[in-house]
N, C-alpha and C positions, 0 to 999 in steps of 0.2 A: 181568534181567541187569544192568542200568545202577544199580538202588536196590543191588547188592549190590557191584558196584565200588563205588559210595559207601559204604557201612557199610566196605566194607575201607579205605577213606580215612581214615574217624574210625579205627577201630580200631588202625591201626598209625600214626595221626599223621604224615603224611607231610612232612617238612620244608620240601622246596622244590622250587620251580617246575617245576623239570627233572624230578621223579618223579611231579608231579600231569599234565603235560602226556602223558609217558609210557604211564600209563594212559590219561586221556581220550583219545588214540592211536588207542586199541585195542578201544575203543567200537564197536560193529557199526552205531549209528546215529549221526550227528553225529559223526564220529571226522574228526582234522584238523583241530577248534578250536582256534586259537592262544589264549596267555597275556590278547594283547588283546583276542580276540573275546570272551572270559570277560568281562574291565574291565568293555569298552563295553558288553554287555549289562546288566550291573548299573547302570552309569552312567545310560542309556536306560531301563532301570524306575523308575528316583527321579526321574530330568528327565520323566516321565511321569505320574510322580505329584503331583511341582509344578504340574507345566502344567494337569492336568484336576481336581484335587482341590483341591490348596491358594488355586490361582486364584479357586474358587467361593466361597471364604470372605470374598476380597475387596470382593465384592458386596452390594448393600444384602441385609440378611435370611439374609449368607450362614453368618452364627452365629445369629443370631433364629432361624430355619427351620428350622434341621437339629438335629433331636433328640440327633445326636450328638455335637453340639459346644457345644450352646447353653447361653451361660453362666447360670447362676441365684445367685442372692445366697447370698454365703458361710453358713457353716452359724449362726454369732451373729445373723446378720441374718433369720433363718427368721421369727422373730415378727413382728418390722418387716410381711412381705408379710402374714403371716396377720392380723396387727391390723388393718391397713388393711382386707383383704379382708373381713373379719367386719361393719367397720364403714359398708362400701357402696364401698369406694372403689379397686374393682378396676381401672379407669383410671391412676389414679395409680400402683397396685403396678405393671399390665404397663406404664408408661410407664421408672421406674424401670428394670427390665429389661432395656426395648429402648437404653437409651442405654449400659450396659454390654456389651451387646453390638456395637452401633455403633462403640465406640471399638474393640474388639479387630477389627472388618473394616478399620476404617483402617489400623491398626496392621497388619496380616499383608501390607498391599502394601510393607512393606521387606522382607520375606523373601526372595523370589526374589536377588535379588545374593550376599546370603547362600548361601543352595544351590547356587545353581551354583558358586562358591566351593568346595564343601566337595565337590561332587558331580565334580569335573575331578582332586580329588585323590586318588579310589579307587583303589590300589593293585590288582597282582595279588593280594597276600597279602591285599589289605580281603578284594577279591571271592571268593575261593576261602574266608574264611570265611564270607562272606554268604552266598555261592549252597547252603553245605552244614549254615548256619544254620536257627533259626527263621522262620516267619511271616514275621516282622518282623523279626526281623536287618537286613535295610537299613533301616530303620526308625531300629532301635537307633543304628544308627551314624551315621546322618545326627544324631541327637538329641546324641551325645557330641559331635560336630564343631560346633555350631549353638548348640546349648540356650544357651551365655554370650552369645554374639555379639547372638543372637535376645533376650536382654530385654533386652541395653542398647541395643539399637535399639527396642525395645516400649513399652519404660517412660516415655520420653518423649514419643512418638506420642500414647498412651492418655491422657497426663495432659493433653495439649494436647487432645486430643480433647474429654475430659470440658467443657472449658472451652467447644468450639470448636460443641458441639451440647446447651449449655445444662446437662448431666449435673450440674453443680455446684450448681448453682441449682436443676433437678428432684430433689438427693439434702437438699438441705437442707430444700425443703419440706416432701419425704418425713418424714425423719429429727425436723425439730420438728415435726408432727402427730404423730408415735407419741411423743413422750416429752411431748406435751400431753395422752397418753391416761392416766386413772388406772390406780394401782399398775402401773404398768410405770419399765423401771430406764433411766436416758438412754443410747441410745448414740449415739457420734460416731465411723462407722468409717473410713479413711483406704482407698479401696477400688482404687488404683490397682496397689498390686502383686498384690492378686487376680486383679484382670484382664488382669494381663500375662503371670500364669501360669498361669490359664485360657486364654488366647490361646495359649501355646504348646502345649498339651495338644490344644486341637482342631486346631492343625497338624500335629502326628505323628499324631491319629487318624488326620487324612485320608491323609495316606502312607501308612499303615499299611495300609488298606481297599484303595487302588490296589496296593498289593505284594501281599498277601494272594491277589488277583483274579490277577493275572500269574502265582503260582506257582502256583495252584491251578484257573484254568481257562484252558483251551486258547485258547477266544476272545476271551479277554484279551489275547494274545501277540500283536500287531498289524503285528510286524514279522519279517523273517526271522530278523535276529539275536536277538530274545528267543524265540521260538522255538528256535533252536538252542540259545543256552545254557539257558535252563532244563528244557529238556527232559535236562538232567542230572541236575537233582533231583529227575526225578519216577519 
């Protein structure tokens, strides 16, 4: 009953507040949600997904370790790890690595101010298209609101980092050992805005994974109100 007042939602495009609250009204379960309890809920999924997901990344290994986020040398630089690794000096390639990922866990602890920022400003009209969005819809939107803010706070982190845990000095040894290697071509790659937007990439994964989990299982919904509201979408 409930997925199909939703499809009549989309279908006739309902303007405004006063006709989406109307319906949800008349819901035979969760009926009496207010325009807020909608917000807050959404609000509560993304502060939910900072707290438990993005958090983790701030921690040593917490890009290193998670396959999902972990950054790996841009695609020019493939040869760079294989040359090395061919020639015994698999130390050096995962050290390289760990220090581009290092800087992106530094860097992800200025995000949070950021988010909540962006996350207090969800409208009724954000939410009612989140909640009847994609997956990821709050995802999305957190990404439009954030993604500029997030690398000019990144981009400086990252580069101070590089400097701050040696990264500059381990890419240069790297980088003159492969072009002291024959027939290969020099490169000298400047990898700081790589990893600033690889740093952002595995920050909306992780949102992404925490909202995905909320709309899609029941044990996820930890509290009454994400329970209540998303039990709209389902």
């Amino acid at each position: 009953m409930i997925r199909k007042i939703l499809v009549l939602i989309l279908v006739f495009n309902l303007s405004s507040c006063a006709e989406l609250q109307q319906v949800v009204n008349q819901l035979p379960q969760g009926g009496g949600i207010s325009n807020t309890e909608i917000a807050s809920g959404l609000r509560q999924a993304l502060d939910f997904g900072i707290d438990k997901q993005v958090s983790k990344l701030t921690q040593t290994d917490g890009f290193f370790k998670n396959e999902l986020v972990k950054i790996l040398l841009p695609e020019e630089l493939h040869k760079v790890d294989k040359a090395l690794r061919d020639i015994g000096l698999n130390k050096l390639a995962d050290e390289g690595l760990k220090v581009l990922n290092r800087a992106a866990e530094d860097a992800v602890k200025e995000a949070t101010p950021i988010f909540i920022d962006a996350v207090k400003g969800i409208t009724f009209a954000d939410a009612k298209n989140i909640l009847l969005g994609q997956d990821n819809a709050a995802t999305q939107y957190l990404t439009s609101k954030t993604e500029t803010a997030l690398y000019a706070k990144f981009n400086p982190v990252i580069k101070n980092s590089f400097s701050k845990v040696g990264a500059d000095q381990i890419w240069k040894n790297l980088i003159n050992k492969y072009n002291a290697l024959p027939f290969t071509n020099n490169v000298n790659p400047d990898l700081t805005d790589y990893v600033t937007t690889e740093a952002l990439k595995g920050v909306y994964t992780m949102i992404a994974v925490e909202e995905k989990d909320i709309r899609t299982k029941f044990s996820s919904r930890t509290t009454d109100l994400l329970k209540k509201v998303f039990a709209l979408q389902d």
